[in-house]
C-alpha atoms as one frame of an Amber mdcrd trajectory, in Angstrom:
protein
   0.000   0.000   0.000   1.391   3.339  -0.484   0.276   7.263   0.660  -0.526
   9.908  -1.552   0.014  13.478  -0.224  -2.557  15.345   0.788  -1.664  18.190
  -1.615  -2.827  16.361  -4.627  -6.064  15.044  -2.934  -9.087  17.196  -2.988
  -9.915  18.803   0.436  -6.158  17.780   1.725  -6.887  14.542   3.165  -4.702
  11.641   3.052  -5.737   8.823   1.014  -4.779   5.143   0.943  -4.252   3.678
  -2.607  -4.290  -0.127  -3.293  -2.558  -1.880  -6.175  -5.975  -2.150  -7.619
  -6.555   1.457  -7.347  -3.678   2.427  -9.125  -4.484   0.116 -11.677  -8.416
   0.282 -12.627 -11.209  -1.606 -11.576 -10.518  -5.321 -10.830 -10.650  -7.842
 -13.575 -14.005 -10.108 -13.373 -12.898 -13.806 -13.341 -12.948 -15.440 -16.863
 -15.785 -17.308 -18.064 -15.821 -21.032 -18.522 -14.738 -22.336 -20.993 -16.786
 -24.235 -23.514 -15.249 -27.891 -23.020 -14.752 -28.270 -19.608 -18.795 -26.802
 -18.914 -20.141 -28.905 -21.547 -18.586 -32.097 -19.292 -19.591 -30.647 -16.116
 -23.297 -30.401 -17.576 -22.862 -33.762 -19.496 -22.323 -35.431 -16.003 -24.756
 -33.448 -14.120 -27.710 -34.311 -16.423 -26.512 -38.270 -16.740 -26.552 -38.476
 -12.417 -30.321 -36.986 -13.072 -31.659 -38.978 -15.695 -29.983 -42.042 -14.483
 -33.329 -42.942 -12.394 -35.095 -43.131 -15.567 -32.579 -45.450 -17.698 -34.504
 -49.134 -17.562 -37.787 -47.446 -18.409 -36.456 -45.209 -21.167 -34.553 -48.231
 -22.976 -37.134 -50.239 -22.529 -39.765 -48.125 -23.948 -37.815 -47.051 -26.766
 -36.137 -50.349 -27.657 -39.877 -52.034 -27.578 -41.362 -49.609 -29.499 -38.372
 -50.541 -32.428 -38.596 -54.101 -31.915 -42.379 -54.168 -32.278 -42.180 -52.515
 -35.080 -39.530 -54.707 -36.976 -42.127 -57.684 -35.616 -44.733 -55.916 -37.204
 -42.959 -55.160 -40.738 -41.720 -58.672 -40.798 -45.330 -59.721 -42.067 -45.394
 -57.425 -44.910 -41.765 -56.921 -45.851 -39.534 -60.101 -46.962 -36.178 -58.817
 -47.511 -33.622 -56.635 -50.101 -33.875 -53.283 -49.701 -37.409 -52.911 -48.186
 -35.911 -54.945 -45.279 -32.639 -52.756 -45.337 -34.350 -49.756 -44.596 -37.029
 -51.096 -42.353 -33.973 -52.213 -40.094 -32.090 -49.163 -40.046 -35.550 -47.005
 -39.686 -35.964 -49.323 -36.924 -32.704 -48.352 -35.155 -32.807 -44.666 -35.825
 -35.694 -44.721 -34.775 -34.637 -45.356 -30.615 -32.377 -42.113 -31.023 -35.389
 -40.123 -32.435 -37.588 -40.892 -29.136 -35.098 -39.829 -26.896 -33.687 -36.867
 -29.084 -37.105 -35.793 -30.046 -39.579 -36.812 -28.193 -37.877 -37.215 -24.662
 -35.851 -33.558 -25.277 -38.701 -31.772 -25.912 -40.264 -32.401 -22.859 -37.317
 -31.599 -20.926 -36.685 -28.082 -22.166 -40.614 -27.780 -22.285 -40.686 -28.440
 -18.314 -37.709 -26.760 -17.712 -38.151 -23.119 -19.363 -41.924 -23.725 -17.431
 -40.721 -24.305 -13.912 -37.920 -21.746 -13.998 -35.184 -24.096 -14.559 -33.416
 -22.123 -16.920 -33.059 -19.446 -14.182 -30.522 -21.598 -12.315 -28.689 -22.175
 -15.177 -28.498 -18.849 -16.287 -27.368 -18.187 -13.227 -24.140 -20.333 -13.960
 -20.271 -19.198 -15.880 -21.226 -21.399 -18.057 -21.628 -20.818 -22.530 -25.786
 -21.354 -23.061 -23.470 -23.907 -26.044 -22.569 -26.171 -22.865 -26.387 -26.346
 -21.442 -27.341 -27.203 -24.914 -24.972 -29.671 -25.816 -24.392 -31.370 -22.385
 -28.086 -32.147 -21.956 -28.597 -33.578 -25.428 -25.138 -35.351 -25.097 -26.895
 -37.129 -21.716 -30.228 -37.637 -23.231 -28.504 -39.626 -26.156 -26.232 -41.574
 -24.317 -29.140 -43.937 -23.215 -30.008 -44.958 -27.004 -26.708 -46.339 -27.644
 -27.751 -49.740 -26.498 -31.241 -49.756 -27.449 -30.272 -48.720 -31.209 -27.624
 -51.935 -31.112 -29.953 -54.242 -29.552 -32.814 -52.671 -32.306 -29.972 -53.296
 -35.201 -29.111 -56.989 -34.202 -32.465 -57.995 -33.053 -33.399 -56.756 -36.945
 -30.769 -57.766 -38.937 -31.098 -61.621 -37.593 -35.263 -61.313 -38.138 -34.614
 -60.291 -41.770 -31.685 -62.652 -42.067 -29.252 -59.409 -43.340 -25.149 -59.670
 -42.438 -24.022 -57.860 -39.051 -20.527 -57.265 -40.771 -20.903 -52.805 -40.567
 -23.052 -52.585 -37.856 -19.533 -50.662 -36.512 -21.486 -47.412 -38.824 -23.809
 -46.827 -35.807 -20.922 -45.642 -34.140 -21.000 -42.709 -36.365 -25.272 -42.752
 -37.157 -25.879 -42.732 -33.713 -24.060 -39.299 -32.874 -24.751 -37.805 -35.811
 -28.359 -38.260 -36.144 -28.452 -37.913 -32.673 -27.383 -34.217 -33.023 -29.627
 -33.285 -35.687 -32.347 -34.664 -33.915 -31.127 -33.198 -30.674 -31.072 -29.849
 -31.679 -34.517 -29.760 -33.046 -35.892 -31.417 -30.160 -33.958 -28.726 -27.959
 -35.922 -26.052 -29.995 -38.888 -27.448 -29.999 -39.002 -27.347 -25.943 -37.484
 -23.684 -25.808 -39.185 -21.693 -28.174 -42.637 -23.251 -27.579 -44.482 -21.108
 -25.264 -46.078 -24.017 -23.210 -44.550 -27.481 -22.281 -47.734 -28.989 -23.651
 -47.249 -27.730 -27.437 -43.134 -29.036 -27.081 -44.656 -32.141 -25.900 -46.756
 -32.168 -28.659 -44.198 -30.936 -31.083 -41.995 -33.183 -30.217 -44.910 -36.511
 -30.398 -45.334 -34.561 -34.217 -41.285 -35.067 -34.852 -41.113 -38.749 -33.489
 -43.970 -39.726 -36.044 -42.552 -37.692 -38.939 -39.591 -40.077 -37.765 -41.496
 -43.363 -37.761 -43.235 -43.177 -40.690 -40.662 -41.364 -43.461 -37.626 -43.290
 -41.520 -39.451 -47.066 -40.898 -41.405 -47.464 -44.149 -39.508 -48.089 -47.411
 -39.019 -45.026 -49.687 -39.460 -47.374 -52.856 -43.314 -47.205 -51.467 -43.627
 -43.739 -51.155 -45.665 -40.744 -53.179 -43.198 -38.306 -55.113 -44.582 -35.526
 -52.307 -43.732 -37.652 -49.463 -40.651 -38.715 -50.938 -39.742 -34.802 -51.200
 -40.672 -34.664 -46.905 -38.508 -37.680 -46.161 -35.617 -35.727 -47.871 -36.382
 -32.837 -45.659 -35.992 -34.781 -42.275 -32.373 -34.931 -41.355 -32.647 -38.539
 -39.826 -33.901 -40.082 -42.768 -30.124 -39.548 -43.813 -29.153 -41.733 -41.239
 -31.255 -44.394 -42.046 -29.978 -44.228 -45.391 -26.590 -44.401 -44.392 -26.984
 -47.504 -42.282 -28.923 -48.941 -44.656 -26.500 -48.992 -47.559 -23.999 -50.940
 -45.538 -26.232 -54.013 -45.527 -24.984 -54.628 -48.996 -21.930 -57.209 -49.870
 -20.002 -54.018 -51.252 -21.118 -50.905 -49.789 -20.798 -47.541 -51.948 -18.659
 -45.934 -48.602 -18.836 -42.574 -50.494 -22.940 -42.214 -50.441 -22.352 -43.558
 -46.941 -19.816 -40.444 -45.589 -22.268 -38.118 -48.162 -25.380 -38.943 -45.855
 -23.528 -39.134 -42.422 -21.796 -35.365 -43.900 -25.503 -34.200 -43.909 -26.697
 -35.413 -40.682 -23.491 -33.779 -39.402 -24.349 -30.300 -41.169 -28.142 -30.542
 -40.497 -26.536 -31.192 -36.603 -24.237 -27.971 -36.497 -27.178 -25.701 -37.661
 -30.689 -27.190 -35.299 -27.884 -27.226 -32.173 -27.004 -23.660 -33.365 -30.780
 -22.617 -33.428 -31.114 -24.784 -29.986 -28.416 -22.628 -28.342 -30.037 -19.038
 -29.873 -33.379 -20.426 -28.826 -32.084 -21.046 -24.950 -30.608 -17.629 -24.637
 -33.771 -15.969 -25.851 -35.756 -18.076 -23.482 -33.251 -18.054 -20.499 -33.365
 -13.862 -20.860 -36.885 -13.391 -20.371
């Protein structure tokens, strides 16, 4: 600490001056960073929707598998089988990402929820991301059990059922993000409940039911839904020799159609989290 004379202060009083005086206001501390908040809410919403794990798989893995049960009687196998499987599979992540996310953000922006988190150092980004990341976590094994539990039904080879590794994310992300929005920007949790019910159909029947079988005008909606993409990408790698480079083309849209909806998921939390 040092003392300034009282000749230079006004009214000749001594003043003490602290390092911080001398050098401006103090610094606020620095925000979180991105990464590390994004794993902090990851974790967070996991621990919470842990207690609802056996009941989500099992809903959304019955749902698929009663399906394929269903299509078995009207679909033999080729490519109508093909993309009944992989419609199947998708399918589980659209619940969850759709369906399941909807309701979340719906219940949360209603309660107040987003109030504690806006509360938080942490980039609206990491809310966004973290929860969907948590959310889609539980359809990892209910999209593998949905993909085997198919592919042996229809009799089709298990050799690239590895490509989930990539659908699953992917899909999950474009799905997640729209979900996301769907619960924010509604004004009530009923309409994101019911938006999201709307999404998981559009899901069902342009992502289960073979596009062969389609109108031209519904054809032109399936190419509009971003999941259908992953469907498509699975399905081609039922084949004996794959074309990989329609494959990466349809997992590269999912991926874009991802960056965008999680984009408009993270605008659409701020604007909710502000009023």
């Amino acid at each position: 600490m040092s003392v300034v004379p009282a000749e230079v202060l006004p009214g000749g009083a001594r003043a003490a001056v602290t390092p911080t005086a001398r050098t401006g206001a103090a610094e606020l501390a620095p925000r979180a960073r991105l990464w590390p908040s994004l794993v902090a809410v990851y974790r967070a919403q996991l621990s919470r929707a842990r207690v609802a794990r056996i009941p989500l798989l099992f809903v959304a893995t019955f749902q698929s598998v009663g399906i394929l049960i269903m299509m078995r009687g009207v679909v033999d196998g080729g490519h109508e089988a093909e993309s009944v499987v992989a419609g199947s599979a998708v399918l589980v992540v659209a619940f969850v990402a759709l369906n399941l996310l909807a309701q979340y953000f719906g219940q949360l922006r209603a309660s107040g929820g987003l109030d504690h988190y806006a509360t938080l150092p942490v980039p609206p980004a990491a809310v966004v991301l973290g929860a969907a990341g948590a959310y889609a976590s539980f359809t990892v094994p209910g999209t593998l059990v949905t993909a085997v539990f198919g592919s042996v039904l229809f009799g089709l080879p298990l050799t690239h059922l590895w490509v989930l590794a990539a659908v699953i994310p992917l899909a999950g992300a474009a799905l997640s993000g729209l979900g996301a929005a769907f619960g924010l920007l509604a004004p009530r949790p009923e309409l994101a409940t019911v938006l999201g019910q709307l999404g998981m159909s559009a899901a069902l029947l342009l992502g289960v039911l073979p596009p062969d079988r389609m109108p031209q005008a519904v054809r032109f909606a399936r190419d509009l839904l971003p999941s259908t993409y992953g469907v498509d990408a699975f399905a081609r790698t039922f084949g004996t020799d794959p074309d990989w480079a329609l494959v990466l083309g349809d997992l590269a849209v999912c991926a874009g159609v991802g960056v965008v909806s999680l984009a408009v998921a993270t605008w659409a939390y701020r604007r909710a989290a502000v009023r």
